[in-house]
C-alpha positions as CSV (number, residue, x, y, z in Angstrom):
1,X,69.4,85.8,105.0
2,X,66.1,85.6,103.7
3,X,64.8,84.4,107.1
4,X,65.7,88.6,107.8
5,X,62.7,88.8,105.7
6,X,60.3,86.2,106.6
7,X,61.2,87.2,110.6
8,X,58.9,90.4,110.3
9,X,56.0,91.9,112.2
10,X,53.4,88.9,112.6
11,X,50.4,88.9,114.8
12,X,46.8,88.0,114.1
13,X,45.6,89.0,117.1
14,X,47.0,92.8,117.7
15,X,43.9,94.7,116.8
16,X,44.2,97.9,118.4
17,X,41.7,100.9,118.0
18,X,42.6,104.3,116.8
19,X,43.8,106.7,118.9
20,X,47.2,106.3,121.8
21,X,49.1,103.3,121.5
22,X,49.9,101.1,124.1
23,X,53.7,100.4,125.1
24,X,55.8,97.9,122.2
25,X,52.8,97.5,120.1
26,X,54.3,98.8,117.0
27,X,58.1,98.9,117.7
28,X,59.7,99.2,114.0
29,X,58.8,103.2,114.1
30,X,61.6,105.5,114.5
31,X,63.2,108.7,113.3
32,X,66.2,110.9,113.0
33,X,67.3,113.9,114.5
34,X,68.2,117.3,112.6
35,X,71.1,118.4,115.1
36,X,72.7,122.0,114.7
37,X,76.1,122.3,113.6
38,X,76.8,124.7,116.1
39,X,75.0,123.5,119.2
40,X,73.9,120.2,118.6
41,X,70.3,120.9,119.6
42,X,67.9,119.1,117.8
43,X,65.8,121.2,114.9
44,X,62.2,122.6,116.5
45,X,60.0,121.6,114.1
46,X,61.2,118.5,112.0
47,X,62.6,114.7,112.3
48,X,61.9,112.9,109.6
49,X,60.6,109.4,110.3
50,X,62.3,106.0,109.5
51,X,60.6,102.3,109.5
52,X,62.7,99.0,110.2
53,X,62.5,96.8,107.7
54,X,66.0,94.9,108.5
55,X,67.9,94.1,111.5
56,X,70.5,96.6,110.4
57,X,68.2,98.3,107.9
58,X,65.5,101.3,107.8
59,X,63.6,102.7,104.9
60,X,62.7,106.8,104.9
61,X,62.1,108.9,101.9
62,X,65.4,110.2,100.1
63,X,64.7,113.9,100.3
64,X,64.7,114.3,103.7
65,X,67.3,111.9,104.4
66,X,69.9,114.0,101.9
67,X,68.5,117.6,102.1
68,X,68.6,119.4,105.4
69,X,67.7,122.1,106.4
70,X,70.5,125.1,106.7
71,X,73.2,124.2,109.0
72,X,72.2,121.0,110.3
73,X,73.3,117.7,109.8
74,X,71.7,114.0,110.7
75,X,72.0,112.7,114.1
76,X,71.0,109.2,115.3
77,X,68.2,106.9,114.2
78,X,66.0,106.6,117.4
79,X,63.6,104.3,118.5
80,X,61.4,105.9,121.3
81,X,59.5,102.7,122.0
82,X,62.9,99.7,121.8
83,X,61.4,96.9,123.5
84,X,64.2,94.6,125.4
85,X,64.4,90.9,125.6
86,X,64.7,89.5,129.5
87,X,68.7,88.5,128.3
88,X,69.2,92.5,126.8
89,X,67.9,94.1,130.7
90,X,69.2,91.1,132.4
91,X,65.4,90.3,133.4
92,X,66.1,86.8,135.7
93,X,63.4,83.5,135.5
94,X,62.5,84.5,138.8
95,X,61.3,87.6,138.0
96,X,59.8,86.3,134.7
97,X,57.7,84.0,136.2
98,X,56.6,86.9,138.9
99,X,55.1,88.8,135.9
100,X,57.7,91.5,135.4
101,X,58.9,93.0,133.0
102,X,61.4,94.9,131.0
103,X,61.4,99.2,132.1
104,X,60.5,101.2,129.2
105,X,63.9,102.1,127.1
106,X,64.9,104.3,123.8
107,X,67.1,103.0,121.1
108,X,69.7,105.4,120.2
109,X,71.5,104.0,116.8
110,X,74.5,105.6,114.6
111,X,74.3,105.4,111.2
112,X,76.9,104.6,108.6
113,X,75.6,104.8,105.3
114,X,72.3,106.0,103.5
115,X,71.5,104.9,100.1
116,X,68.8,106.4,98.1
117,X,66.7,104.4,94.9
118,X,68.6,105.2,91.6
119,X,65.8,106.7,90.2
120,X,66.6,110.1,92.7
121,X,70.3,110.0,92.6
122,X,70.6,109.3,88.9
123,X,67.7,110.2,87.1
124,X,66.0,113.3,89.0
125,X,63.5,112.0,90.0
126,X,62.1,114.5,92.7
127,X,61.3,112.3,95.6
128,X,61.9,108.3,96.4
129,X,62.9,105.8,98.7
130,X,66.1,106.2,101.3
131,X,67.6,103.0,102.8
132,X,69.6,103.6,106.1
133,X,72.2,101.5,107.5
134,X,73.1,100.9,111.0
135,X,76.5,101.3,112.7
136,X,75.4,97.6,114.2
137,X,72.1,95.0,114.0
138,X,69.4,95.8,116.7
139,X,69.9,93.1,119.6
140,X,66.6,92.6,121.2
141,X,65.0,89.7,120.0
142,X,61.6,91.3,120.4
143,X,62.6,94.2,117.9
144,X,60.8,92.8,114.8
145,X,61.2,95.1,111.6
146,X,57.9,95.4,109.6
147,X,57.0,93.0,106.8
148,X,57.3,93.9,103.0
149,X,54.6,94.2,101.0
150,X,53.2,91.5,98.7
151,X,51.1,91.5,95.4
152,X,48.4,89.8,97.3
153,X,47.7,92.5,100.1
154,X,48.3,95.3,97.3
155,X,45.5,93.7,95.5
156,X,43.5,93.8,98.3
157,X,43.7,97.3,99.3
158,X,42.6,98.1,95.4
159,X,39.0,96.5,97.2
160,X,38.3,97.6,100.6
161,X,41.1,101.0,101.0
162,X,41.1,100.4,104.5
163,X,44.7,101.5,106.0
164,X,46.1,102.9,109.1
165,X,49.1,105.5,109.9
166,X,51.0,105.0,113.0
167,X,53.3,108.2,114.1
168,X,54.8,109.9,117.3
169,X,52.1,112.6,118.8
170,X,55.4,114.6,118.7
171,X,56.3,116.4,115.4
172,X,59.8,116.5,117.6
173,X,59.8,113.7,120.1
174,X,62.5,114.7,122.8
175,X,61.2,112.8,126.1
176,X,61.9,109.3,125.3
177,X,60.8,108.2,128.1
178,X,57.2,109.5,127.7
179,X,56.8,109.7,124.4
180,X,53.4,108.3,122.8
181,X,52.3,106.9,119.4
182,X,48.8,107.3,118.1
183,X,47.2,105.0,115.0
184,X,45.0,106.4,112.6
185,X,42.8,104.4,110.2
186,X,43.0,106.2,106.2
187,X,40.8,105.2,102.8
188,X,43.6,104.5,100.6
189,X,43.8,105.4,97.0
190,X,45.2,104.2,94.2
191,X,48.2,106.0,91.8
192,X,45.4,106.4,89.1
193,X,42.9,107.6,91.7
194,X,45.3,110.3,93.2
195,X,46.3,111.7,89.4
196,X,42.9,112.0,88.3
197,X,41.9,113.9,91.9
198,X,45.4,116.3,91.6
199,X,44.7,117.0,87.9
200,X,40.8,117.8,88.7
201,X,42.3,120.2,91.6
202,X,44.9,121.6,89.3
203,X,47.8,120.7,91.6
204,X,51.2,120.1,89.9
205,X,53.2,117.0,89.9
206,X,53.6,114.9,92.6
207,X,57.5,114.5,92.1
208,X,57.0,110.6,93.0
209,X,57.5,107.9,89.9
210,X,55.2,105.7,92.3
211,X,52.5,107.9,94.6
212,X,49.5,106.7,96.4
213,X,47.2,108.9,98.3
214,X,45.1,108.9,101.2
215,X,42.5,110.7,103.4
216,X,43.5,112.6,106.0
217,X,45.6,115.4,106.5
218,X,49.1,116.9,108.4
219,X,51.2,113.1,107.9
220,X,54.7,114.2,108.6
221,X,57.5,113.0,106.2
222,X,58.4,108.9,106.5
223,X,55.2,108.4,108.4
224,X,54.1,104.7,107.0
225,X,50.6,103.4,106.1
226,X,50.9,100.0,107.2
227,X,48.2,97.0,106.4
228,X,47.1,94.6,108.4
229,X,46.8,90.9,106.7
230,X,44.4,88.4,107.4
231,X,46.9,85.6,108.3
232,X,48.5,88.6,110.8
233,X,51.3,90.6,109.2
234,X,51.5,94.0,109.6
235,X,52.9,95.0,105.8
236,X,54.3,99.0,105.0
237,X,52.1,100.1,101.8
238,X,53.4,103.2,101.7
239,X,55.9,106.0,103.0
240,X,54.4,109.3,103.3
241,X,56.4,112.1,101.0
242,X,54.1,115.5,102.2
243,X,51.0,116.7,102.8
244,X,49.2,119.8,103.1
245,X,48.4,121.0,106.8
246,X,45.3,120.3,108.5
247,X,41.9,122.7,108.3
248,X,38.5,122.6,108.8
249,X,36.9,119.2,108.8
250,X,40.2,117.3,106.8
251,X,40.2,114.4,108.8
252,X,37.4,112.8,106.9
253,X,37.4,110.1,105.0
254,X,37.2,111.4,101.7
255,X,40.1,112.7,99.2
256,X,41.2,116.4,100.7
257,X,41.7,119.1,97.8
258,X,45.1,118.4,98.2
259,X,45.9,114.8,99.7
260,X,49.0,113.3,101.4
261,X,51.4,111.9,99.3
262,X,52.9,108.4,100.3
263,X,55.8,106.7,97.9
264,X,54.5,103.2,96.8
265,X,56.5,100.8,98.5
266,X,55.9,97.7,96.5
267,X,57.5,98.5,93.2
268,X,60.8,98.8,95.1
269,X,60.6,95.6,97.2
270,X,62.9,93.9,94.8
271,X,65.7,97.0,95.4
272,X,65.1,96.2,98.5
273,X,65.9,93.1,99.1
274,X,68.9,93.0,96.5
275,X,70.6,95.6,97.8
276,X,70.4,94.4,101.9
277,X,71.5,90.9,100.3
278,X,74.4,92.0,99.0
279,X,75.9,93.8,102.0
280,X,74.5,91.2,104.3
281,X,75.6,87.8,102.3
282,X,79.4,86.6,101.9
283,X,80.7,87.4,98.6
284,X,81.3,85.6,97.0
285,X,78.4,83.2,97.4
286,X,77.7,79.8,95.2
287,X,76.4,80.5,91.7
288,X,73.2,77.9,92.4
289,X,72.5,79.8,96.2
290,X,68.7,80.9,96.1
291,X,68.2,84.5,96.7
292,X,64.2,84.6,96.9
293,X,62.5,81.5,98.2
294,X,62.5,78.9,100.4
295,X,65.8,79.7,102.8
296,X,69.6,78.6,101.9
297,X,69.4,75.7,99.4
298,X,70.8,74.7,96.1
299,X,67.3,73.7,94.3
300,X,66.8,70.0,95.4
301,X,63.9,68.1,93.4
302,X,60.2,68.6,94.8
303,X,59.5,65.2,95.4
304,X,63.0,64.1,96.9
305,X,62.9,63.1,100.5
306,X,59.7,64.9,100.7
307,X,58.5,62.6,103.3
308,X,61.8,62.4,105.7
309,X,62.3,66.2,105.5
310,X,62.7,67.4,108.6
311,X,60.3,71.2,109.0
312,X,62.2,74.1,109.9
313,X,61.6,76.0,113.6
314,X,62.5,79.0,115.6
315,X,61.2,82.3,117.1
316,X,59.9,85.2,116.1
317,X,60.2,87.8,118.9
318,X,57.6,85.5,121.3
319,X,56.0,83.9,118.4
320,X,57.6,80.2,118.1
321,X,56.6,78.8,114.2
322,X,57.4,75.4,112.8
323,X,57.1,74.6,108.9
324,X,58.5,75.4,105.7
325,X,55.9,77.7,105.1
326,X,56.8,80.1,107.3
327,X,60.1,80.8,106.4
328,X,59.2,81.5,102.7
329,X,58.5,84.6,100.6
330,X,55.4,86.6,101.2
331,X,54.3,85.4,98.0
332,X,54.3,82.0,98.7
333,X,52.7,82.0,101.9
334,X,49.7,84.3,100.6
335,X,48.9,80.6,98.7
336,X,48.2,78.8,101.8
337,X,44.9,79.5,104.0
338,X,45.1,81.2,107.1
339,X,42.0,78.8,108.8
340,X,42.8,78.6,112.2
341,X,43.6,81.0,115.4
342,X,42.3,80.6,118.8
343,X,43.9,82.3,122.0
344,X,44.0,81.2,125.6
345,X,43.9,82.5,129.1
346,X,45.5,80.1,131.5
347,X,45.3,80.7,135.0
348,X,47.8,78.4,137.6
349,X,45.9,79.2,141.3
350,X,47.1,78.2,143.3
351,X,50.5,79.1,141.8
352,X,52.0,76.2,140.0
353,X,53.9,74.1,137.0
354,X,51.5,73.2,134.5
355,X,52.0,71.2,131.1
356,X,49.9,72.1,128.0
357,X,49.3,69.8,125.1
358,X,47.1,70.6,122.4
359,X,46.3,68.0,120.0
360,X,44.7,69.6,116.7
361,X,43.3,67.6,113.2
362,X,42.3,69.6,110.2
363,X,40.9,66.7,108.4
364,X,42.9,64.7,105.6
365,X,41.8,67.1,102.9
366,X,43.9,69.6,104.5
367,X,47.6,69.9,104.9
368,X,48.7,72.0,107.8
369,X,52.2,74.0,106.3
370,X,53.2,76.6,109.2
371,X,51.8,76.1,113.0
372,X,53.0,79.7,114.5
373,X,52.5,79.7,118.7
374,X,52.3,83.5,120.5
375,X,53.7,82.9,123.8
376,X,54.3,85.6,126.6
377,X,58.4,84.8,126.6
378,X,61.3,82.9,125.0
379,X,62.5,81.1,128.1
380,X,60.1,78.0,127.8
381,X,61.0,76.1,124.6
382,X,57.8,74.5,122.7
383,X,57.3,71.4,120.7
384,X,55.5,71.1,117.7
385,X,54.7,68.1,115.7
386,X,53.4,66.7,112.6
387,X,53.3,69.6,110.7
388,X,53.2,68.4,106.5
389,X,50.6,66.2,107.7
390,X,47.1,66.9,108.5
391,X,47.5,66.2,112.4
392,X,49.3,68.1,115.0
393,X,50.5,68.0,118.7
394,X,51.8,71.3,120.5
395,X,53.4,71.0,123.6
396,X,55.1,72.7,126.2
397,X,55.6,73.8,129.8
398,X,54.9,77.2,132.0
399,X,57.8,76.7,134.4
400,X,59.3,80.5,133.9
401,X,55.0,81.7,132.5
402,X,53.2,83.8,135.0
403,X,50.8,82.9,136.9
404,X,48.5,83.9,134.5
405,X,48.9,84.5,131.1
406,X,48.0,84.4,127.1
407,X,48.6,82.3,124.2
408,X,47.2,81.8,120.7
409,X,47.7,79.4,118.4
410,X,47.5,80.1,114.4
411,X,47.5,77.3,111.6
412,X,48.1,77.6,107.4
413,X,47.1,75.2,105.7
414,X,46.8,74.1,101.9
415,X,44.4,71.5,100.0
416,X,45.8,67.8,100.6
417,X,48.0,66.6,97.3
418,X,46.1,63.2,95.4
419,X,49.2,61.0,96.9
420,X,48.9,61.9,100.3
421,X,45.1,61.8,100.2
422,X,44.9,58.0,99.5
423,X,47.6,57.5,101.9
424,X,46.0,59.1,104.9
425,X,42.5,58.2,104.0
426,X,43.0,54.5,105.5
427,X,43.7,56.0,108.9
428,X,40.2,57.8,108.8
429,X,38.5,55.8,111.7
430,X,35.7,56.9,114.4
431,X,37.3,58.9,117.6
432,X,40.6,59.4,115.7
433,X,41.6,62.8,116.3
């Protein structure tokens, strides 16, 4: 279960600049339909916008999940840009290793159950956070929700503002096939900030127990501002609730007279993740079963097989990771240094096989915790060894690659504990790598 979590968004070297998107570069956007009673046309104007966060889960604001406009009811959740694995459009090796790839496909989801925060359903609060269950789990390994925010990045953003909004161009996307999404870099500001600026402009309440505010203008409803962390996650700060519609010269940086609202995600993180545990998890589980760190375990001793414990592997849409570290809450990881990350162009002319090692030392005084490999598909299987130690070796083969391709490499790592330190420092010797 809490590997659902830790699976999220990750990629420290997707930088794209503002403006139209590429294809599958920021999957875990979608929205839902408004369809009429009557004629089950979709409404002109509005679909409200939802962000996977979950396999089987999405996250939009309550209002306009619950309220509809006159004589329409919710449709499907849709995801105009559903990236496929090569097993989901039956994409052969062959073909694989030729370069090509899955067509361009929509996502087209039923869903079964939407929950709102307490807070709105019980205590009137005028605005909060929806979760929406599918009828099923998305298939496609390559569909990777967003990552949840963490006190560290929040922290952060209270420093340098910088955000970004990523939406459909559409307010009503209708051609799946064709539809875009743009990115937009905001100055965030903070819940104090955005009281202060709505009390100077004599606005009234902002109907949101936790707001933050931005620059900008015209953010349609459940559009997310979205962070970008150092060590590569992309993590959903907030979840627009309204804004006013664009004028003259709103699109600058500073605070409009009257800003876009976004719901604070953060503050609800704990909802969150209680509330998809309990319908995802067997009930009932063991009493000692760990809910929040460190994967399915009943609280061995830190120092007990330390040594002998084997790290934990898999994939993360094409990102293969091996160690502990990676599999554990946000929180935990933000204590280890992100202190490596190095991409690769490989280039087999004439066409061919090849076998890549890497061998990489970080020095006793470091300990390398989570080695996380970005490869171009899932159908060549890596190796990766010695992570807990300060030496690694990655291996593996481009049998079912292109031609030519990418690949990057990313290490965490944490300061060297006083036992291991003297038990590694006799193997310091010249030309040892």
């Amino acid at each position: 279960m809490l590997r659902d979590f830790a699976t999220c968004h990750d990629d420290f070297n997707l930088k794209p600049p503002d403006g139209v998107l590429k294809e599958h570069t920021f999957t875990w956007l979608g929205f839902v339909q408004y369809l009429h009673i009557t004629t089950g046309l979709p409404h002109h104007s509005k679909a409200p916008r939802v962000v996977l966060i979950h396999k089987q889960f999405s996250v939009g604001t309550a209002t306009d999940m619950l309220h509809l406009p006159k004589n329409y009811k919710l449709g499907n959740v849709i995801f105009g840009d559903y990236e496929r694995d090569e097993e989901d459009c039956g994409l052969t090796r062959s073909q694989a290793k030729l370069g090509v790839k899955c067509p361009r496909a929509y996502f087209e989801m039923p869903l079964i159950e939407i929950r709102p925060h307490p807070e709105y359903s019980r205590f009137g609060v005028g605005n909060s956070l929806a979760l929406v269950k599918f009828l099923r789990p998305v298939k496609s390994h390559y569909m990777v929700p967003i990552c949840l925010p963490n006190l560290t990045e929040r922290e952060k953003k209270r420093k340098n503002k910088i955000v970004f909004m990523v939406d459909y161009l559409s307010s009503v996307p209708k051609d799946f096939d064709s539809e875009k999404m743009a990115k937009k870099s905001l100055k965030l500001y903070t819940h104090k900030d955005c009281r202060r600026h709505r009390m100077r402009s004599q606005l009234g309440s902002e109907g949101v127990t936790h707001v933050l505010c931005s620059s900008g203008c015209g953010i349609r409803p459940g559009a997310p501002i979205v962070s970008h962390a150092l060590e590569g996650t992309f993590q959903l700060i907030g979840i627009a609730a309204g804004s006013a519609p664009c004028a003259r010269r709103s699109m600058r940086k500073r605070l409009n007279r009257e800003p876009p609202l976004y719901i604070d995600v953060y503050p609800y993180v704990s909802w969150i993740i209680n509330y998809i545990s309990a319908h995802v998890l067997p009930r009932p589980y063991p009493e000692n079963f760990m809910l929040m760190e460190g994967g399915t375990s009943i609280g061995i001793h830190r120092e007990y097989l330390r040594a002998r414990r084997k790290q934990k592997s898999g994939w993360r849409a094409r990102t293969f990771v091996t160690g502990d570290y990676c599999f554990k809450s946000m929180k935990k990881q933000s204590r280890t240094a992100f202190f490596y990350s190095e991409k690769f162009e490989v280039n087999a002319d004439p066409p061919g096989k090849m076998n890549i090692m890497i061998k990489v030392s970080a020095g006793i005084e470091c300990t390398i915790v989570c080695a996380r490999l970005l490869l171009p598909n899932r159908l060549s299987m890596p190796v990766i060894e010695g992570v807990g130690g300060y030496n690694i070796s990655v291996t593996f083969d481009t049998m079912w690659f292109p031609y030519t391709f990418y690949f990057s490499l990313g290490l965490n790592g944490k300061n060297t504990t006083e036992r291991d330190f003297y038990k590694w420092i006799g193997e310091r010797k010249p030309g040892f790598w």
